[in-house]
ZAMARGU-4260 file (C-alpha; in steps of 0.2 Angstrom, whole numbers, plus 5000, padded with zeros to 4 digits):
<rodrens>
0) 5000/5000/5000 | 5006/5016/4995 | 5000/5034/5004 | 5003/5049/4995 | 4998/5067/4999
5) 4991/5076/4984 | 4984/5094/4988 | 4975/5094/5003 | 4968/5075/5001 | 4972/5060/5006
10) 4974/5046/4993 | 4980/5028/4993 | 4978/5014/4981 | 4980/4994/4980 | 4995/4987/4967
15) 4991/4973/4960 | 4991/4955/4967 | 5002/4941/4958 | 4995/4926/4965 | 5003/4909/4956
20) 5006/4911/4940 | 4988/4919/4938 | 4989/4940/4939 | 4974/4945/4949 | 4974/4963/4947
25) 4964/4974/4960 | 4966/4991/4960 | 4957/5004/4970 | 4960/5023/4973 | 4950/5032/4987
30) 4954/5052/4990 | 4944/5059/5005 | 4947/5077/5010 | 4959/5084/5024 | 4949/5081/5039
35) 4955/5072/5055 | 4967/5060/5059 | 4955/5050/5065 | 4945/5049/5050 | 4959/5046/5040
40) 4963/5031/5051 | 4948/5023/5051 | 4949/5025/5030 | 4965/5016/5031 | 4958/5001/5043
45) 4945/5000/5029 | 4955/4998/5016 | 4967/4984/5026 | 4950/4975/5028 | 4944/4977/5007
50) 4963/4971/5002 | 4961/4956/5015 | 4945/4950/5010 | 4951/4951/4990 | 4965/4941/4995
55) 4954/4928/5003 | 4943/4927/4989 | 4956/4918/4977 | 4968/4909/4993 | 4959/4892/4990
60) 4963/4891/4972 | 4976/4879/4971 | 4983/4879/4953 | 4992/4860/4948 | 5004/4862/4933
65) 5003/4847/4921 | 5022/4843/4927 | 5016/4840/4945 | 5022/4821/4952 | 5004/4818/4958
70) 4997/4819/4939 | 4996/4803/4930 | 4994/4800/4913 | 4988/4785/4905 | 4990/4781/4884
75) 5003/4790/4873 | 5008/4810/4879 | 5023/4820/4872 | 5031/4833/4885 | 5030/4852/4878
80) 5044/4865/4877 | 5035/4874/4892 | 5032/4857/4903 | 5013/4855/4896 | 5007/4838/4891
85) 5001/4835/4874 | 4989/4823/4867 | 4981/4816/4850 | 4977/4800/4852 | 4958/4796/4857
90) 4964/4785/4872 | 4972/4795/4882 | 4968/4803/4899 | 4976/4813/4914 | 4971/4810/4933
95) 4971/4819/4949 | 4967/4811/4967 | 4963/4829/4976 | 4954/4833/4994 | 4943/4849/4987
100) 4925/4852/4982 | 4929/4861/4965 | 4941/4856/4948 | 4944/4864/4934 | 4956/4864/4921
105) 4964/4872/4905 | 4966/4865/4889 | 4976/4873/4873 | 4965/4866/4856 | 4967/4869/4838
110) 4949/4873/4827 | 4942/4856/4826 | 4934/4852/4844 | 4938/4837/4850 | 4927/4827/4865
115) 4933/4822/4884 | 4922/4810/4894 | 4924/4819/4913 | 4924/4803/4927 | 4924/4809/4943
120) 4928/4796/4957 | 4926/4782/4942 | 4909/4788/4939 | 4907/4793/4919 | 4898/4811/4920
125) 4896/4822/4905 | 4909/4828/4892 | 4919/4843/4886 | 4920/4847/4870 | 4935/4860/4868
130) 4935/4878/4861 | 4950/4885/4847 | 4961/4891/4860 | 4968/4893/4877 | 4953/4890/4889
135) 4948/4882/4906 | 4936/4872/4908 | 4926/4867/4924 | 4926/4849/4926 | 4917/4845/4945
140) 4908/4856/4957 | 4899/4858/4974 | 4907/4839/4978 | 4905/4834/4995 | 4921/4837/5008
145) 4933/4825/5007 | 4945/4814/4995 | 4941/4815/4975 | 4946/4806/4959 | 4945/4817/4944
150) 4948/4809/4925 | 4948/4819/4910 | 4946/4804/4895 | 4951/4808/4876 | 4936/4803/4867
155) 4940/4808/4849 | 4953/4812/4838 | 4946/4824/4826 | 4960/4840/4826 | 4979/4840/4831
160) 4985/4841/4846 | 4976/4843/4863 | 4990/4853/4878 | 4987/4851/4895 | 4990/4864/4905
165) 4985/4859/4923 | 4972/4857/4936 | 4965/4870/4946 | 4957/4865/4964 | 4945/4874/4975
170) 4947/4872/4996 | 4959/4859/4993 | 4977/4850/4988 | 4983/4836/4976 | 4985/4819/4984
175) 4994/4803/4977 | 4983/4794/4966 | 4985/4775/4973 | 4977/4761/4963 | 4984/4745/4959
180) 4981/4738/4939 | 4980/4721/4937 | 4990/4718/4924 | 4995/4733/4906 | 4985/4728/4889
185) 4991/4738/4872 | 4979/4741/4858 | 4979/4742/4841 | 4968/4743/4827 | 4954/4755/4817
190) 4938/4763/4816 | 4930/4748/4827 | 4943/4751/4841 | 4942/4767/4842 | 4924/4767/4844
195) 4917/4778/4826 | 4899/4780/4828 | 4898/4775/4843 | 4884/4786/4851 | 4873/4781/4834
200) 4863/4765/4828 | 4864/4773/4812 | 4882/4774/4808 | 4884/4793/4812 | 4886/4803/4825
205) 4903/4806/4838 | 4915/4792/4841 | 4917/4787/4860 | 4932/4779/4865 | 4928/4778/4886
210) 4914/4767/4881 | 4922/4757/4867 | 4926/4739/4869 | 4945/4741/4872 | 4939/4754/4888
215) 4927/4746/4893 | 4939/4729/4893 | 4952/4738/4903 | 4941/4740/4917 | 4931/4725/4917
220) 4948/4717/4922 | 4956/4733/4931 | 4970/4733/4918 | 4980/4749/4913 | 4976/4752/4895
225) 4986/4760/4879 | 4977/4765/4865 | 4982/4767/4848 | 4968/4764/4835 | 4960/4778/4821
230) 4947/4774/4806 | 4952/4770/4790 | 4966/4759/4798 | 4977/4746/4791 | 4990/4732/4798
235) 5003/4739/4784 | 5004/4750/4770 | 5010/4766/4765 | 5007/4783/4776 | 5005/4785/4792
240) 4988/4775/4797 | 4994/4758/4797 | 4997/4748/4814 | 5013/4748/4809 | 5016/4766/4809
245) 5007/4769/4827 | 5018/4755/4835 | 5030/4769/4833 | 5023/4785/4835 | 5016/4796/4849
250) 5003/4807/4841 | 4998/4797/4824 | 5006/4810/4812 | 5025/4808/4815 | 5032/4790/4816
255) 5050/4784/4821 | 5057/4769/4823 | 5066/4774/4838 | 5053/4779/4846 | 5047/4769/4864
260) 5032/4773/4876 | 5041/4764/4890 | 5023/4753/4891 | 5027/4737/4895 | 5009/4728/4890
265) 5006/4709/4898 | 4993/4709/4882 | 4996/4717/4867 | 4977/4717/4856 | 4976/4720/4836
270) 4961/4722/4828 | 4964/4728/4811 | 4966/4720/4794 | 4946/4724/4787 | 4953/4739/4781
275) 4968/4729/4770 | 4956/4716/4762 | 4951/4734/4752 | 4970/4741/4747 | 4976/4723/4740
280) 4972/4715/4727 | 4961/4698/4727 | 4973/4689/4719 | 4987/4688/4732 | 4975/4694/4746
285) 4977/4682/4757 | 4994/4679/4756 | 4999/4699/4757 | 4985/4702/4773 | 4993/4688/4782
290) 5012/4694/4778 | 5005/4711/4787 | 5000/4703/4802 | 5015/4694/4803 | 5024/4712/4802
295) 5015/4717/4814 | 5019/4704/4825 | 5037/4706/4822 | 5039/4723/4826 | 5030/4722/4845
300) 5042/4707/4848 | 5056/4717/4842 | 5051/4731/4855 | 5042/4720/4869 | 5051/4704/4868
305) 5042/4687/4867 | 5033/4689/4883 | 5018/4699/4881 | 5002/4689/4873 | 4998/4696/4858
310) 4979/4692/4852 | 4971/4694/4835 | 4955/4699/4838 | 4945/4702/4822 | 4926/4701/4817
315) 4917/4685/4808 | 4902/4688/4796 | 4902/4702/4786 | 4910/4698/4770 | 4917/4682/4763
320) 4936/4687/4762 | 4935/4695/4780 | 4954/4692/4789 | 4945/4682/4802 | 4945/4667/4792
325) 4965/4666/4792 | 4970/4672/4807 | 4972/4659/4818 | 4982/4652/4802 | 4993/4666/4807
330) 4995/4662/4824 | 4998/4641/4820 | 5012/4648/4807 | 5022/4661/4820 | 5018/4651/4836
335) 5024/4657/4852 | 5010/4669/4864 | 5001/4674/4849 | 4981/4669/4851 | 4965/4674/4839
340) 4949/4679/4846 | 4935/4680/4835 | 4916/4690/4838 | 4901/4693/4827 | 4898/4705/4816
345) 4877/4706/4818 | 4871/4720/4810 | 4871/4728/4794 | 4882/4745/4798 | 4901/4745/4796
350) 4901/4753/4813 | 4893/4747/4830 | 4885/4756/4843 | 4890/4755/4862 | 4878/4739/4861
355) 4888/4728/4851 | 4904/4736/4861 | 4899/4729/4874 | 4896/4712/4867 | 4913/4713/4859
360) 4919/4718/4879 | 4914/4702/4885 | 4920/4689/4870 | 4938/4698/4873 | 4938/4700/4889
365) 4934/4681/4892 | 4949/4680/4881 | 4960/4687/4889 | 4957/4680/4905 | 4957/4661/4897
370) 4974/4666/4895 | 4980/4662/4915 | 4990/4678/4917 | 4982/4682/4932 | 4972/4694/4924
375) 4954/4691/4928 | 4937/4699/4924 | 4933/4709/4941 | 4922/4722/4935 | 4906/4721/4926
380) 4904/4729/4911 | 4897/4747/4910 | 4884/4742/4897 | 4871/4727/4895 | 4877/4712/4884
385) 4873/4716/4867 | 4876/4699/4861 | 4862/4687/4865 | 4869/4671/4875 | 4866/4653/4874
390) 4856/4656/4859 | 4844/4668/4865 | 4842/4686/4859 | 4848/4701/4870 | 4839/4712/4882
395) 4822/4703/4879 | 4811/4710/4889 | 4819/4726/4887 | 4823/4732/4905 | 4843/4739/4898
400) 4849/4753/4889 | 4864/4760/4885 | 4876/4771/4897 | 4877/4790/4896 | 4861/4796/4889
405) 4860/4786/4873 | 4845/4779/4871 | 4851/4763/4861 | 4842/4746/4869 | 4848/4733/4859
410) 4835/4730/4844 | 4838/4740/4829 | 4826/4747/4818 | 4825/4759/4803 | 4814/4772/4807
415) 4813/4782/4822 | 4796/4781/4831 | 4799/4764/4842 | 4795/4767/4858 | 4803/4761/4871
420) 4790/4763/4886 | 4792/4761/4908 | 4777/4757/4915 | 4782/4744/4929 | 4761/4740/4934
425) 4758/4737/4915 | 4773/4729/4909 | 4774/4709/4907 | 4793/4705/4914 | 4800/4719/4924
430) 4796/4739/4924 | 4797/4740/4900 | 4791/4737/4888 | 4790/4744/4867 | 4777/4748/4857
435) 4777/4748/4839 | 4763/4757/4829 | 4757/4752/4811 | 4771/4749/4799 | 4785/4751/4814
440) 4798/4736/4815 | 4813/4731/4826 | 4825/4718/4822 | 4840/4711/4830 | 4855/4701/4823
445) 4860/4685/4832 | 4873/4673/4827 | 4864/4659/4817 | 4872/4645/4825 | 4871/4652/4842
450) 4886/4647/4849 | 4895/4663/4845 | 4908/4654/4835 | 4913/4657/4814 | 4902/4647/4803
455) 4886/4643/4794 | 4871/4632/4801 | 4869/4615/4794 | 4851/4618/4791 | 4848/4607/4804
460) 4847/4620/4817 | 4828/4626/4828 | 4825/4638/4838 | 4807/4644/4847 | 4804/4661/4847
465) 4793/4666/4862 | 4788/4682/4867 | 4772/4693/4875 | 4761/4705/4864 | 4745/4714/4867
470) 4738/4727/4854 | 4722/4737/4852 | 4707/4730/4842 | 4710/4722/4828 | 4727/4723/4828
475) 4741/4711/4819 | 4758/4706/4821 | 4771/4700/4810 | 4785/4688/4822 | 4799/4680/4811
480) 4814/4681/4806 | 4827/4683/4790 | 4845/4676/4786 | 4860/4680/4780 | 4878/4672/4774
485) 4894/4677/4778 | 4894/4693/4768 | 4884/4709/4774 | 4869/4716/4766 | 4860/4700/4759
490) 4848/4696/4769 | 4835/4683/4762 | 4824/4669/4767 | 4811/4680/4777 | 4798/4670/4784
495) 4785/4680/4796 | 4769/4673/4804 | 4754/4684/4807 | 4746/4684/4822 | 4730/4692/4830
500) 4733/4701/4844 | 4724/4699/4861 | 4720/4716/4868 | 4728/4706/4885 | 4747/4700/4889
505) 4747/4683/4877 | 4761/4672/4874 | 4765/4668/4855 | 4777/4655/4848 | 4787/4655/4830
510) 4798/4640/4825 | 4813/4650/4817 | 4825/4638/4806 | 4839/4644/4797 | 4844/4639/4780
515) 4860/4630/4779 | 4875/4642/4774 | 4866/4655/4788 | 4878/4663/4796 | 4865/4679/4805
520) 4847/4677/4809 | 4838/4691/4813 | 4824/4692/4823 | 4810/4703/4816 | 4796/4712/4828
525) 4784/4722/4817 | 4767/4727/4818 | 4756/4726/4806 | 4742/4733/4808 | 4735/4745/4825
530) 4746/4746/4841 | 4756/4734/4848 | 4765/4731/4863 | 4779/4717/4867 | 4786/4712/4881
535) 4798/4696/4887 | 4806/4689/4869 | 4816/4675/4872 | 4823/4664/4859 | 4827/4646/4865
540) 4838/4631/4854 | 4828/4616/4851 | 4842/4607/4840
</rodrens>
């Protein structure tokens, strides 16, 4: 404070207040006239009280630079000149443990926004999407007293380079973040890894990592995951989207064969190769594809060494010279910890929803864990099954939905309008149910078989569809199903049974036998006329 004597007043002003790093400027000037002593001592004791009570305001912000020990990182960063962190790839996150009730915390981002899931003490909330520039973005508030865990989740990778400035805490400090991974698991692969489209049953919409299958993996066995996966994709190639390249590369656009992220994964996963089958000629396809996953292969043992399992894990059933049909050639002809895991492809979009990565979750993560590397399934996955077991059909009486507001319940459809609907003293089996209204449909993809495995049917194969319907008067269903080969969009062979429907809960029955050669059947619910409510649809092998 600074008292000066101008003319016969008294003035006296605040200098600004540099407090970390973050200039908080107040600045005040009073001038009162020449009166007594005593009045201007009383001014002054004001004044001590207004620069006090400014300096409170902002003493329980407690800024955390992104070099701070108590940070962690998780997936690929590179350290800035200035001691930021910088991320691309969709993946990667940054954590703080913290006693506070308020976080924020700043980003640097380039014109195209890129999406961060927020998790706050392992609890998904909403997301930040971030803004061209410097910003600072809240991430929790108003949370109880006491210890936190705050996780800021790279969703997307649709711009350049994401910088990570630090955390800012209200009321509270940084503590060690103590958690104990059961075991490290690398991943890498394309657009299905990565989660495109995953908040759409159309094929649209914003990718989702957090909630893609190699997430959603990682925690169901409490395993530290690496993520390195983008669309478009391949094992090998030229440029720099191929497996190959990201083995060796921190942020996707430069690669360098000296490069090492010091993970040392237990598991290393590589689901790529759909994208080759379309950059190789059909001649030597096979032969070429194969020669790329052997790369592949090659390169991780050059880094890792022979110790770390490496799994092929590829899709079966959407096109006749799909990579799942040779890769466990691969693994017979290499040898050594080298396994393939094969899932379904059940429905006619070259993308799945959060559904089907759930389904693919459970196939790898029971994978994994056949393995005996002590790495066990612990955790329950964050969204219902979307792969029917045993046969039957998934999420049958309709009870589940997806995670984090999307609205996605398992049975596809192709116009909007199905409604999902609670009513827990109406409903047949549990608290929902749907209703479909003249001309409305839903279907849902199964694995022909049933036993989740790569193959066609025999023609041999019976299963009894069963579910409960009601409608209003006069109203008609139509309950079947159609069938597919290996190869997508060929469905055929549709066989629906009319039925009238009881305005009360009724049971109906349809024998459903696939073709031989089937690889998909999918289940049709339509209503043909007025409307009708279902509930409880199971689907049950015979043979």
């Amino acid at each position: 404070m600074v008292l000066a004597l101008q003319s016969a007043y008294y003035c006296y002003s605040l200098k600004p207040i540099l407090y970390r790093r973050r200039l908080r400027a107040y600045q005040a000037r009073w001038c009162y006239p020449d009166k007594t002593l005593t009045q201007l001592l009383t001014k002054l004791f004001y004044c001590l009280v207004l620069t006090l009570l400014a300096f409170v305001a902002h003493a329980g912000e407690h800024f955390i630079a992104a070099d701070h020990a108590l940070i962690v990182y998780e997936g690929r960063w590179r350290s800035t000149t200035g001691g930021e962190a910088s991320a691309v790839w969709a993946g990667t996150n940054v954590q703080l443990t913290f006693d506070g009730t308020n976080v924020t915390l700043t980003l640097t981002a380039g014109n195209k926004s890129d999406q961060f899931r927020v998790v706050v003490d392992q609890q998904a909330q909403g997301v930040v999407r971030t803004k061209p520039g410097t910003n600072s973005y809240l991430l929790a508030s108003d949370l109880t007293p006491g210890v936190h865990h705050i996780k800021l989740f790279k969703e997307t990778f649709y711009g350049a380079e994401v910088i990570f400035h630090g955390f800012t805490i209200i009321d509270g400090k940084a503590l060690p973040t103590r958690h104990r991974y059961s075991g490290r698991v690398e991943f890498f692969g394309d657009s299905n890894m990565s989660g495109a489209s995953l908040y759409s049953e159309k094929d649209g919409g914003d990718t989702g990592t957090y909630f893609a299958y190699p997430s959603m993996v990682s925690r169901m066995l409490n395993a530290q995951p690496s993520i390195q996966a983008r669309g478009g994709a391949t094992l090998g190639g030229e440029g720099p989207n191929t497996v190959l390249s990201f083995i060796f590369s921190d942020n996707w656009f430069d690669s360098d064969p000296s490069y090492r992220s010091g993970f040392m994964p237990d598991v290393v996963v590589i689901n790529a190769g759909a994208n080759d089958i379309y950059r190789v000629e059909k001649s030597g396809q096979k032969a070429e594809v194969k020669a790329r996953f052997k790369a592949v292969i090659q390169a991780l043992r050059d880094i890792h060494g022979d110790m770390p399992h490496i799994v092929l894990f590829n899709a079966y059933g959407w096109d006749k010279n799909e990579p799942a049909n040779y890769s466990a050639e691969v693994v017979d002809e290499i040898g050594g910890n080298l396994s393939a895991c094969h899932f379904p492809w059940m429905w006619e979009k070259w993308h799945g929803s959060m559904v089907e990565h759930a389904g693919q979750a459970r196939v790898l993560s029971r994978c994994i864990a056949e393995l005996n590397l002590g790495i066990n399934i612990v955790n329950q996955a964050d969204v219902f099954n979307g792969f029917g077991e045993s046969g039957d059909v998934a999420n049958g009486s309709f009870e589940a939905q997806a995670a984090a507001g999307f609205n996605a319940f398992g049975w596809r459809y192709h116009d909007d309008g199905v409604a999902r609907i609670r009513d827990p003293d109406s409903a047949f089996h549990g608290e929902y149910y749907i209703q479909l209204d003249a001309g409305e449909l839903v279907h849902q993809g199964t694995d022909a078989t049933g036993d989740l495995l790569p193959g066609p049917t025999k023609g041999t194969e019976q299963f009894q569809l069963e579910l409960m319907m009601r409608g209003a008067s006069n109203s008609i269903a139509l309950i079947g199903a159609d069938f597919e080969a290996q190869p997508m969009y060929n469905r055929q062979h549709q066989k629906l049974t009319q039925f009238r429907v009881s305005p009360e809960w009724q049971k109906y029955e349809v024998l459903i036998e696939p073709p031989a050669g089937s690889w998909k059947s999918f289940i049709i619910l339509k209503a043909g006329r007025g409307t009708i409510d279902i509930d409880r649809v199971r689907l049950v092998p015979i043979r």
